[in-house]
C-alpha positions in Angstrom: 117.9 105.5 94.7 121.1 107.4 94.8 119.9 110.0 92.3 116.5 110.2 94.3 118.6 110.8 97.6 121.2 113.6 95.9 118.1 115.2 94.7 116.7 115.6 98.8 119.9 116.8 99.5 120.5 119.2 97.3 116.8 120.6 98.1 117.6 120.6 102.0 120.7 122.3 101.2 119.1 125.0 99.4 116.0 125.2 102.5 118.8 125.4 105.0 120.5 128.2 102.8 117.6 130.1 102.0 116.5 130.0 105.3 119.1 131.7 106.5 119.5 134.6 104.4 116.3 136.6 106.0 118.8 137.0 109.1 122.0 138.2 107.0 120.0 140.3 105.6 118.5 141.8 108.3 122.2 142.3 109.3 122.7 144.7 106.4 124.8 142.4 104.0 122.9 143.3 101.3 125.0 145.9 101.0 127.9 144.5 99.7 125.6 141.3 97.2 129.1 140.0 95.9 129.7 138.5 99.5 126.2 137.6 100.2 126.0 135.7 97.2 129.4 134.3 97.4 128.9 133.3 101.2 125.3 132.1 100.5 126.8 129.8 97.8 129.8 128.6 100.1 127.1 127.7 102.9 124.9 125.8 99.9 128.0 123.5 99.0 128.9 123.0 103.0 125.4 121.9 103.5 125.4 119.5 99.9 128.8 117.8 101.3 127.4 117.3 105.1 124.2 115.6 103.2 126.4 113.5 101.0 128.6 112.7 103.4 126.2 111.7 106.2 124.8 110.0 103.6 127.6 108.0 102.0 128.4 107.0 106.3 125.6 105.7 106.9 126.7 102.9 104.3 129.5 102.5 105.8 130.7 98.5 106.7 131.1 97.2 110.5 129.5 100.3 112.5 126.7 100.1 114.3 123.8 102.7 113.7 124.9 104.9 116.9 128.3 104.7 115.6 127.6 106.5 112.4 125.8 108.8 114.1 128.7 110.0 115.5 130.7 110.1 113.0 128.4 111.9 110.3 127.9 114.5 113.0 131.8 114.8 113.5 132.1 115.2 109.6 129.8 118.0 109.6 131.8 119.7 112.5 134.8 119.2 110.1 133.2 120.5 107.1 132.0 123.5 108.5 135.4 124.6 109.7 137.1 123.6 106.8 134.6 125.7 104.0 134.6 128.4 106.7 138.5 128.9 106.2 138.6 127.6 102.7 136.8 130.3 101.4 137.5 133.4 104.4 140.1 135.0 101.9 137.1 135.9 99.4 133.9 135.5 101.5 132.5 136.1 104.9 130.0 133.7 105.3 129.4 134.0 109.5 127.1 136.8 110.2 127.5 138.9 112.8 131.2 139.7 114.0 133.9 138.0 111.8 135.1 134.8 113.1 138.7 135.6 111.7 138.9 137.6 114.9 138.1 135.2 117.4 140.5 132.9 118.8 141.0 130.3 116.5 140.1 127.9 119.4 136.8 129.9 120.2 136.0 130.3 116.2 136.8 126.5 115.8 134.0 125.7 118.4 131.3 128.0 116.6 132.6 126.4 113.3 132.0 123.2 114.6 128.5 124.2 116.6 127.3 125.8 113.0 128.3 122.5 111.6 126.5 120.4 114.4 123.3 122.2 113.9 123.2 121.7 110.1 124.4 118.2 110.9 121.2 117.7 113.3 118.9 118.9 110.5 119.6 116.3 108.2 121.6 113.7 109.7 118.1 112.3 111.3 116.3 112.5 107.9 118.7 111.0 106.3 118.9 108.2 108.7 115.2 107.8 108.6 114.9 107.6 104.8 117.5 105.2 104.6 116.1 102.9 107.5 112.8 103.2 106.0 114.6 102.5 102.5 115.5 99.6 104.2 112.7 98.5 106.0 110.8 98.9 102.6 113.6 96.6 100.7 113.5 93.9 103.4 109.4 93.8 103.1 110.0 93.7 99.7 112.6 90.9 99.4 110.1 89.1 101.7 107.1 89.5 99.8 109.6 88.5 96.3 111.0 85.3 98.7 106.9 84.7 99.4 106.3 85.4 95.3 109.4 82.6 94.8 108.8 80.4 97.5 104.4 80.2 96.4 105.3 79.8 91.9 108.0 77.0 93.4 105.3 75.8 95.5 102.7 76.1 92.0 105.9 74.2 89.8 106.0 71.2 92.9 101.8 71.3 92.7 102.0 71.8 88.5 104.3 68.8 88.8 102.2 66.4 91.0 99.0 67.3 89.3 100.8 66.3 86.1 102.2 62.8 87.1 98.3 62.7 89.0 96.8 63.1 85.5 99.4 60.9 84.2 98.7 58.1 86.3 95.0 58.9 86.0 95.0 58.6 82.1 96.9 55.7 82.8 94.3 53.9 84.8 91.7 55.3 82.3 93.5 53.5 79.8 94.2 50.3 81.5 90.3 50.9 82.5 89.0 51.3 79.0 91.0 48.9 77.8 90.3 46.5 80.3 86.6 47.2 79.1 86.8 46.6 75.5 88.7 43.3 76.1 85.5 42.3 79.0 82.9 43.7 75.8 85.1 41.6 73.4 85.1 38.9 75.4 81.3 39.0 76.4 80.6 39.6 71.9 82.9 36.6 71.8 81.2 34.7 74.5 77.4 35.7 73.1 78.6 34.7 70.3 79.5 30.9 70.5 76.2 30.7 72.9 74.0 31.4 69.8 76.3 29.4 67.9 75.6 26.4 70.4 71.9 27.3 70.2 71.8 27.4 66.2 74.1 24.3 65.2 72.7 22.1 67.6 68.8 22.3 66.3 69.5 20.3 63.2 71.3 17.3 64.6 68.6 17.7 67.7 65.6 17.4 65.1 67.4 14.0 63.4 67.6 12.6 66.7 64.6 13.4 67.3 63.2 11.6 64.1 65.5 9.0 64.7 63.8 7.9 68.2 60.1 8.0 67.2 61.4 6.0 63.8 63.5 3.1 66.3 60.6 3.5 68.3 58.3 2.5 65.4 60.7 -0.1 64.2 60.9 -1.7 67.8 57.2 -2.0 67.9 56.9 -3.5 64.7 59.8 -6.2 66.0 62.2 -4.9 63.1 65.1 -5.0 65.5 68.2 -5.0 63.4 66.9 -2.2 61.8 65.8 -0.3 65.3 69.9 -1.3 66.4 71.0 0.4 63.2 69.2 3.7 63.9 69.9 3.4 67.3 73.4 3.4 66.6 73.4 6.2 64.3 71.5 7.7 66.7 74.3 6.8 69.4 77.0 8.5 67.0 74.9 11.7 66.1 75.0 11.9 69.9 78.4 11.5 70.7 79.2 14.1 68.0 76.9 16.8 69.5 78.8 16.1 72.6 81.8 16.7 71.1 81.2 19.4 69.2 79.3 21.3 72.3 82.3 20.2 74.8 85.0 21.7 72.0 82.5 25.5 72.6 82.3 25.1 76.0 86.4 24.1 76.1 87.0 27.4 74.2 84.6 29.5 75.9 86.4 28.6 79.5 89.1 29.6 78.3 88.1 32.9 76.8 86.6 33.6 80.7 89.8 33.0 81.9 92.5 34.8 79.3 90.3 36.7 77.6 91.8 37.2 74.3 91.2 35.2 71.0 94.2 32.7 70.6 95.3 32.2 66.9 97.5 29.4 66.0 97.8 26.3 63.1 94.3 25.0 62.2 94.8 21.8 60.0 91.9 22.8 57.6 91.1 19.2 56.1 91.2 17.5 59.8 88.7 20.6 61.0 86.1 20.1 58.4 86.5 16.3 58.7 85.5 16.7 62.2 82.9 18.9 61.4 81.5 16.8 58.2 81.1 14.7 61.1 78.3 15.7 62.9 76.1 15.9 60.2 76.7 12.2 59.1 73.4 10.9 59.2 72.0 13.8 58.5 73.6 13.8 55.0 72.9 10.2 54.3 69.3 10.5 55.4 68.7 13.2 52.4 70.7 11.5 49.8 73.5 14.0 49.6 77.1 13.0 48.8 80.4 15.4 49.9 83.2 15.4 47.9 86.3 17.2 49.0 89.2 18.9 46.8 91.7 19.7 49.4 95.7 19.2 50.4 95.9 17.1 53.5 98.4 18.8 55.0 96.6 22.8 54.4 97.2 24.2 57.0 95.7 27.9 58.1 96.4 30.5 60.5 93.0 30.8 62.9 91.3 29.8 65.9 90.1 26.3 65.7 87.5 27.1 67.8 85.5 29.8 66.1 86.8 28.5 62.9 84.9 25.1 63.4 81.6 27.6 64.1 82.1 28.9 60.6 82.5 25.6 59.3 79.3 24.0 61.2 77.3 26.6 59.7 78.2 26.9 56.6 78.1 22.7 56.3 75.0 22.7 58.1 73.0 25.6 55.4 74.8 23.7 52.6 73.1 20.2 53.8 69.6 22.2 54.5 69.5 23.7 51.3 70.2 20.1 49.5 68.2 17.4 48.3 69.7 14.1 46.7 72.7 16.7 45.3 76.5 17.1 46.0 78.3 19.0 48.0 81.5 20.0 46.9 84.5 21.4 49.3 87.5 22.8 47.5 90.5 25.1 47.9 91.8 27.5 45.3 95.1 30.0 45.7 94.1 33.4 44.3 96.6 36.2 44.5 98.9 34.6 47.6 95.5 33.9 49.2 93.5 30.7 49.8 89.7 30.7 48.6 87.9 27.9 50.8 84.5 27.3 48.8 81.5 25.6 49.9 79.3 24.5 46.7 76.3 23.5 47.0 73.5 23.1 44.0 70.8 26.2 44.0 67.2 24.5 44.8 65.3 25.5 41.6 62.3 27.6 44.2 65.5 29.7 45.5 66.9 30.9 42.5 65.6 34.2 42.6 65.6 34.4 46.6 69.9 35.8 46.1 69.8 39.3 44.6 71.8 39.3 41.6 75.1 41.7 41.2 77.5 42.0 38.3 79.7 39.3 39.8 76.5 36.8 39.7 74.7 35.8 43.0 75.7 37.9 46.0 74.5 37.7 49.8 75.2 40.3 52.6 73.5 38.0 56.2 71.9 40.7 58.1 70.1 40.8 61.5 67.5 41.7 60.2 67.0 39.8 57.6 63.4 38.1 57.0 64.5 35.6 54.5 64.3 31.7 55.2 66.2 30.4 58.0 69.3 29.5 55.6 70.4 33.1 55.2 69.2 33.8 58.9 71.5 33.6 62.3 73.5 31.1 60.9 74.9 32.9 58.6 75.1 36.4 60.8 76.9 34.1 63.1 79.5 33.1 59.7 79.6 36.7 59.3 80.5 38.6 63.0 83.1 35.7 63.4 84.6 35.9 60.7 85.3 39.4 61.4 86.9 38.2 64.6 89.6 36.3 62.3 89.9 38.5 60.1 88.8 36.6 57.0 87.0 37.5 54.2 83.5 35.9 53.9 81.0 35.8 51.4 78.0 33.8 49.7 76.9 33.9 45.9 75.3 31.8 43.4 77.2 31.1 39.6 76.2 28.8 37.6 73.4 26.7 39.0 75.8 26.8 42.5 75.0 28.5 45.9 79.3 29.3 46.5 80.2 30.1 50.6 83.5 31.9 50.7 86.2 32.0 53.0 89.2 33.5 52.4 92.8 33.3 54.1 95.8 35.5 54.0 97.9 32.7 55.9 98.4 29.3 54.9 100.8 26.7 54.0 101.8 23.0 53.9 102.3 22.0 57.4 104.2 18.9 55.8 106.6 20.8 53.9 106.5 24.4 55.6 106.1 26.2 52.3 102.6 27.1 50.1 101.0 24.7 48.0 99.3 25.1 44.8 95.5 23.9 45.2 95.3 24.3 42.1 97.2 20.3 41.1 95.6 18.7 43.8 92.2 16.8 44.1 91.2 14.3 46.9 87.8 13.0 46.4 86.1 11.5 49.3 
């Protein structure tokens, strides 16, 4: 800005100069140029010093505008006299009669006069530049303090729109989550209500057989016969209670928690309990279950929906066998327990498994169309076991339908340590 403003000056000083030279020479000064030139030159520097002068006063600290008005103009008095008798010796640079013989009071006043009138030429524009400089730099700090004060105003609203999309993902997260436990939960819940549907249709039928045969045996007035199968009956009952109380106990408590609740599952007492409800069932078709377990096995599950497993795979096992054993044993396999359900292969279903290198091997599918063995009972086997994470699987070897479970977690809830199935046999 400084350079721009001793550019102006230095053209104003050479307007002012030039514009006086028509008059000298009208005046006949061209006839001596080395004066004319000289002067014109003098007057060019007094008129560059008044500009910068003016200039530099106008900057100056703790006056007023008025006041340094005043005092610019009072420079350019002082300049004028001062180049005036600075350079007199070499150059006349008044026109007209010489000042040198005036008065020096008189030629002091037309000094100062000559200075005043160069001083009223630019003072003014330089007064209005620089106020208009001004005026200029304050609407610019303005719109820079708007600038500042709207990008901190976009850093405050970048700031709250961020911790407002944080705590929106947040919800979103709590939310999804929140759903996949309610569609885990209602999987879950569907779950054990087909479960409830399935496992109780085969005790249901033997009650049902039961009543019409004590009802035949009453009629026929064989009454300790019709109190035997009506005590069966009694005990078929109060197992299905049981068992459907033990669902409806767990599914409660999935409504309220929501979340599948692992803990120690003594296996032998579980499939005791289970082995239970089909009782008569068992007897009625001349089977016989034999068990090769540790008492004290104890997994890592949910009783629960490990009993559904169980139900299922005791109930197919009993279906599927005719005057046969059914064998339940445990074997350790690479630090994991292999829970196997035998069960002899009815000689009309030995081709109904599709054979794979490993012998005998069946996949339960919703859609499959087989017998009602290998139907929801066993998709049921399947989907919950996937809930606990257990390895399940059904396959035939030698003469044998085998249902697998398999456990990562076990132990001897006796001793605390893991036992070797391998040594152990309890036949019952």
């Amino acid at each position: 800005m400084k350079k721009y403003n001793s550019r102006l000056g230095a053209l104003m000083a050479t307007v002012v100069t030039v514009s006086i030279l028509p008059v000298r020479l009208s005046e006949g000064q061209a006839a001596n140029p080395v004066n004319l030139i000289g002067s014109e030159t003098v007057i060019w520097l007094m008129c560059m010093s008044i500009w910068l002068v003016s200039y530099y006063t106008y900057y100056r600290p703790g006056l007023v505008t008025w006041q340094k008005l005043v005092v610019s103009l009072i420079f350019c008095a002082i300049l004028s006299n001062l180049f005036y008798y600075g350079s007199n010796p070499f150059f006349e640079d008044y026109p007209l009669k010489p000042i040198r013989e005036l008065p020096f009071w008189i030629a002091a006043i037309r000094l100062s006069l000559r200075g005043l009138l160069i001083g009223l030429i630019m003072v003014p524009i330089i007064f209005l530049l620089e106020i208009e400089r001004q005026r200029q730099k304050e609407a610019l700090q303005r719109a820079t303090d708007r600038a500042i004060a709207a990008e901190r105003q976009k850093y405050l609203l970048e700031i709250r729109v961020s911790e407002r999309t944080a705590e929106l993902e947040q919800t979103l997260s709590v939310l999804s989550k929140s759903q996949d436990e309610l569609d885990h939960q209602v999987y879950l819940l569907t779950r054990i209500i087909a479960s409830i549907a399935h496992d109780v249709n085969a005790p249901l039928k033997f009650i049902i057989t039961g009543t019409k045969l004590t009802g035949d045996l009453i009629r026929d007035n064989q009454l300790e016969r019709a109190d035997e199968y009506n005590q069966q009956l009694e005990r078929a009952l109060s197992n299905m209670g049981i068992f459907m109380q033990n669902l409806l106990e767990f599914a409660k408590g999935q409504i309220r928690k929501g979340a599948l609740h692992l803990g120690n599952v003594n296996l032998v007492a579980l499939i005791h309990e289970k082995a239970g409800l089909f009782e008569q069932i068992l007897h009625s078709r001349g089977n016989t279950l034999r068990f090769s377990l540790d008492e004290n096995l104890t997994v890592i599950s949910n009783s629960n929906l490990l009993g559904v497993i169980l139900h299922n795979l005791l109930d197919n096992a009993i279906k599927n066998t005719l005057d046969g054993e059914i064998e339940i044993s445990g074997t350790v396999i690479d630090d994991r327990l292999h829970l196997c359900i035998q069960n002899p292969v009815p000689g009309e279903d030995r081709d109904e498994i599709p054979r794979t290198d490993q012998g005998y091997q069946f996949e339960a599918d919703a859609g499959s169309s087989g017998r009602d063995s290998y139907g929801l009972g066993l998709i049921l086997v399947r989907d919950i076991s996937a809930l606990l994470n257990v390895d399940f699987s059904l396959e035939t070897a030698g003469g044998k339908v085998v249902a697998r479970i398999i456990f990562a977690e076990f132990y001897d809830s006796e001793h605390g340590s893991d036992i070797d199935l391998s040594t152990t046999a309890i036949a019952r």
